[in-house]
Rosetta silent file (secondary structure, phi, psi, omega in degrees, C-alpha in Angstrom):
SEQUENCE: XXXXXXXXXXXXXXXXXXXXXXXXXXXXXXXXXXXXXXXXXXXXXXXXXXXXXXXXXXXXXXXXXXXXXXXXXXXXXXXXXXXXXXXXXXXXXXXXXXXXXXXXXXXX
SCORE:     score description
SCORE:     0.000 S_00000001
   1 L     0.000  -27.387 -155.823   77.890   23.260  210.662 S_00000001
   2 H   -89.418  -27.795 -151.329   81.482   21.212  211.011 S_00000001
   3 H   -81.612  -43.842 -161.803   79.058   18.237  212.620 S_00000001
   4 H   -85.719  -33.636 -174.264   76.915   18.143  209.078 S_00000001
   5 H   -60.268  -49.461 -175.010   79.901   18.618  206.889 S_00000001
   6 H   -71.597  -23.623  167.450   81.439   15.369  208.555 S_00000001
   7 H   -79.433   -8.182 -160.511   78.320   13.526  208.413 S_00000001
   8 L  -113.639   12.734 -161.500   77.237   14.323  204.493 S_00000001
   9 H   -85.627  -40.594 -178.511   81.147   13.835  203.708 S_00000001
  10 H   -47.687  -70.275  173.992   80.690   10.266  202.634 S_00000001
  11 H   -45.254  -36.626  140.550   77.246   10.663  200.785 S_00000001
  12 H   -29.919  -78.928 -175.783   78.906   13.890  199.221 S_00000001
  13 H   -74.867  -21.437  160.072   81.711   11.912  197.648 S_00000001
  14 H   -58.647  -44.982  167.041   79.372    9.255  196.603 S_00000001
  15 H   -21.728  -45.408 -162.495   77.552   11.182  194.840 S_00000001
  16 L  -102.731   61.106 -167.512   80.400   12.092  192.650 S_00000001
  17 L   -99.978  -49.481 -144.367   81.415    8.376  191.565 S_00000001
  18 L  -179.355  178.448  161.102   79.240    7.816  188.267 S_00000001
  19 H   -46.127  -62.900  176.829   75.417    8.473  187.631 S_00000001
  20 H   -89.312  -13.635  142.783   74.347    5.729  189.856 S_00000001
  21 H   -19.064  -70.254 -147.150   76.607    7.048  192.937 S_00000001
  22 H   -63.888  -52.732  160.031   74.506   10.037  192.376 S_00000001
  23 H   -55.290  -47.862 -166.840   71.260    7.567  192.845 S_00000001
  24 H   -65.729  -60.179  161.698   72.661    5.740  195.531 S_00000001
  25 H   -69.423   -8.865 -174.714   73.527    8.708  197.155 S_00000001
  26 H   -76.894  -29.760 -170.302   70.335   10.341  196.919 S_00000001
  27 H   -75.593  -27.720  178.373   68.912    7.155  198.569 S_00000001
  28 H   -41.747  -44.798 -153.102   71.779    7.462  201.228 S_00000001
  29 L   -99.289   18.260 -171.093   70.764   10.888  202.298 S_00000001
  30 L   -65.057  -50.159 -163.199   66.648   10.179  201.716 S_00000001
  31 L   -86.877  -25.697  173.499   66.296    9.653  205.756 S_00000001
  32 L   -98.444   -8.544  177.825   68.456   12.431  207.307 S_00000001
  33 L    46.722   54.911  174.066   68.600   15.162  204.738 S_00000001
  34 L   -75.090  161.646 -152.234   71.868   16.331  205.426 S_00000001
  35 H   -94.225  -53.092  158.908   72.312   19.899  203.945 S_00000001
  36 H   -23.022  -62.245  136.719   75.786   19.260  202.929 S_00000001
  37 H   -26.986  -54.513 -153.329   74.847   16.398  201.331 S_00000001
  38 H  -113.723  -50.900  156.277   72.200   17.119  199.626 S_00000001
  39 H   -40.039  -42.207  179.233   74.393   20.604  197.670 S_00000001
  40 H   -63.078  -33.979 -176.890   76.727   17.882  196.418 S_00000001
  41 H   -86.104   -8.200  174.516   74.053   15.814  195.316 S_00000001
  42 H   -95.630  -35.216 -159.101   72.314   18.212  193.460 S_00000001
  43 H   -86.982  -35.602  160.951   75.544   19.694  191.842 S_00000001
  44 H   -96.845  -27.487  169.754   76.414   16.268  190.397 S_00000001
  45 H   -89.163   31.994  156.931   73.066   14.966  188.991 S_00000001
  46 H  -101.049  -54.479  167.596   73.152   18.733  187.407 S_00000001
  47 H   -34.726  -83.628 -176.442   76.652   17.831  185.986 S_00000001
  48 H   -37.539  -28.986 -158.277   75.698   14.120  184.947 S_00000001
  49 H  -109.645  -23.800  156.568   72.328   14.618  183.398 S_00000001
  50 H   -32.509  -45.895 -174.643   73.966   18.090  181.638 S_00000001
  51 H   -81.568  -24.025  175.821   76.657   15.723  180.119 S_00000001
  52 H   -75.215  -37.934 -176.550   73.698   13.431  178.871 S_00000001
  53 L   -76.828   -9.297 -166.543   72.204   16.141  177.386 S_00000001
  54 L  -138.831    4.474 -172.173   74.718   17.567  175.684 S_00000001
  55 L  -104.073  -20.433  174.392   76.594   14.468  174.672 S_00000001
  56 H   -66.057  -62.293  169.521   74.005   13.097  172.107 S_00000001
  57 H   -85.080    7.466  166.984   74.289   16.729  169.866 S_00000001
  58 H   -77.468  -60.277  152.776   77.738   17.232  170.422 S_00000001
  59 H    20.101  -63.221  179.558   78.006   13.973  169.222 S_00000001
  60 L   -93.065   17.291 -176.094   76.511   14.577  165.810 S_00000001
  61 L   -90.346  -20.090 -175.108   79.082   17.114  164.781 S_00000001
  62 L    53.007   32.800 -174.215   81.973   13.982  164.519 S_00000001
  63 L  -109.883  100.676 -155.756   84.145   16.397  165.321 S_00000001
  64 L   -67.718  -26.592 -177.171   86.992   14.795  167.919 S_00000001
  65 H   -59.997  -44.093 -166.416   88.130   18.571  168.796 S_00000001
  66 H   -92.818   17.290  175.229   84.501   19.656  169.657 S_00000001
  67 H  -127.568  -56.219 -173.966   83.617   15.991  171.827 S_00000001
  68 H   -38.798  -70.711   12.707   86.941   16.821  173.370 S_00000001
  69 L   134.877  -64.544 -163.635   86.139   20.593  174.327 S_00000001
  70 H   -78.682  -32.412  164.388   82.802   18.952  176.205 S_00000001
  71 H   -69.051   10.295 -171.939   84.957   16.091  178.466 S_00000001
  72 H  -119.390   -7.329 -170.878   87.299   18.398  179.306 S_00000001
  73 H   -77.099  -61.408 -151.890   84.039   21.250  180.297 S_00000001
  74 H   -80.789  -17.857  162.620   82.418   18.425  182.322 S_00000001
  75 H   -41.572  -64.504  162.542   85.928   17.173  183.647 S_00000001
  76 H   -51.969  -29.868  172.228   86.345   20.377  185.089 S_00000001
  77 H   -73.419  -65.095 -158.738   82.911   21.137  186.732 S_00000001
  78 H   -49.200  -28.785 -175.855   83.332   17.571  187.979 S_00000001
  79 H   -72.045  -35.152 -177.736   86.827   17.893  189.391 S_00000001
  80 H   -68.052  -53.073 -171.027   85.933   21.488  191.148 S_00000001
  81 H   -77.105   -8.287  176.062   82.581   20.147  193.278 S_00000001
  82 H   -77.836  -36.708 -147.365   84.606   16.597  194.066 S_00000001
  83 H   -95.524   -1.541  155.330   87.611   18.478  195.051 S_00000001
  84 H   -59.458  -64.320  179.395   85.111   20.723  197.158 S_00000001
  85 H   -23.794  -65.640 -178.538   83.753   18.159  198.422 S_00000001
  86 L   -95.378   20.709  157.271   86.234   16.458  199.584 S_00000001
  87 L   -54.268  -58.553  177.160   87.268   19.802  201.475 S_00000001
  88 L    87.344   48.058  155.549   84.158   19.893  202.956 S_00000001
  89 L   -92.185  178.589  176.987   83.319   22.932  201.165 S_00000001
  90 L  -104.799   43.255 -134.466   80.423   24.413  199.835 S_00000001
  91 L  -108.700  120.477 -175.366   81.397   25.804  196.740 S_00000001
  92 L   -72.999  155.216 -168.354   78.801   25.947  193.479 S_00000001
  93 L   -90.697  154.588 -166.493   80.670   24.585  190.289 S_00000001
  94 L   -79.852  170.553  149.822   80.800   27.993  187.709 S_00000001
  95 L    95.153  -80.371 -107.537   78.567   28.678  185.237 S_00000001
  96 L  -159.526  -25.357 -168.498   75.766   26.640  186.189 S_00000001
  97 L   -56.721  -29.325 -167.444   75.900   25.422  190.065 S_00000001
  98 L   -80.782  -12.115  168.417   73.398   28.320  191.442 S_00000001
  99 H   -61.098  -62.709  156.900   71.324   27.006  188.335 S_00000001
 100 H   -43.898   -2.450 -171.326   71.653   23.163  190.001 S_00000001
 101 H  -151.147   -2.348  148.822   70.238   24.034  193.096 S_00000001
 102 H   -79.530  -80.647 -146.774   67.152   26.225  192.402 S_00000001
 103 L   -71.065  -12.983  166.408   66.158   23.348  189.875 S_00000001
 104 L  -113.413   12.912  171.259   66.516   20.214  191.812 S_00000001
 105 L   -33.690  -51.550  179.127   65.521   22.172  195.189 S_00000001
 106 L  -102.214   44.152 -162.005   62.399   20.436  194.816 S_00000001
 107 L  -126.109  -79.309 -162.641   63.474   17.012  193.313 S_00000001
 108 L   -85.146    0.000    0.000   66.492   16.260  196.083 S_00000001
């Protein structure tokens, strides 16, 4: 297990750079399918396409307390699975990670 965590550590923190990390990395890990790897990569394109999804109707409230409230939700998911990450744990993000990883099981 210590063998896959050090190989999927890289692809893992790509993953959490931006949006297109998270592409990048998906492309990284396309030929060896590390397992490590491929939880991180799932856990941030749940985070990333969550914050797209949720940033258009928070958005239309114009409310800086309530746009705040959602950077500081996805700040926090993001900071807990990076700072996992770069652990080289396995740890789902709350609320939502065991959610992330039944729904892109078959995507990633």
């Amino acid at each position: 297990m210590q063998n896959t965590v050090e190989e999927g550590k890289t692809i893992a923190i790509v993953s959490h750079l931006s949006i297109i990390g998270t592409i990048i990395a998906i492309v990284m890990n396309n030929d060896k399918k590390n397992t490590f790897a491929t939880f991180h990569i799932r856990q941030t394109l749940g985070i990333f396409l969550l914050f797209f999804a949720l940033g258009y109707p928070v958005g239309l409230f114009d409310d800086w307390m309530i746009s705040s409230s959602l950077y500081i939700f996805i700040f926090i998911l993001w900071a807990y699975s990076f700072v996992s990450a770069l652990q080289g744990q396995m740890n789902l993000i709350p609320l939502l990670g065991s959610f992330f990883q039944k729904f892109f099981k078959n995507i990633i």
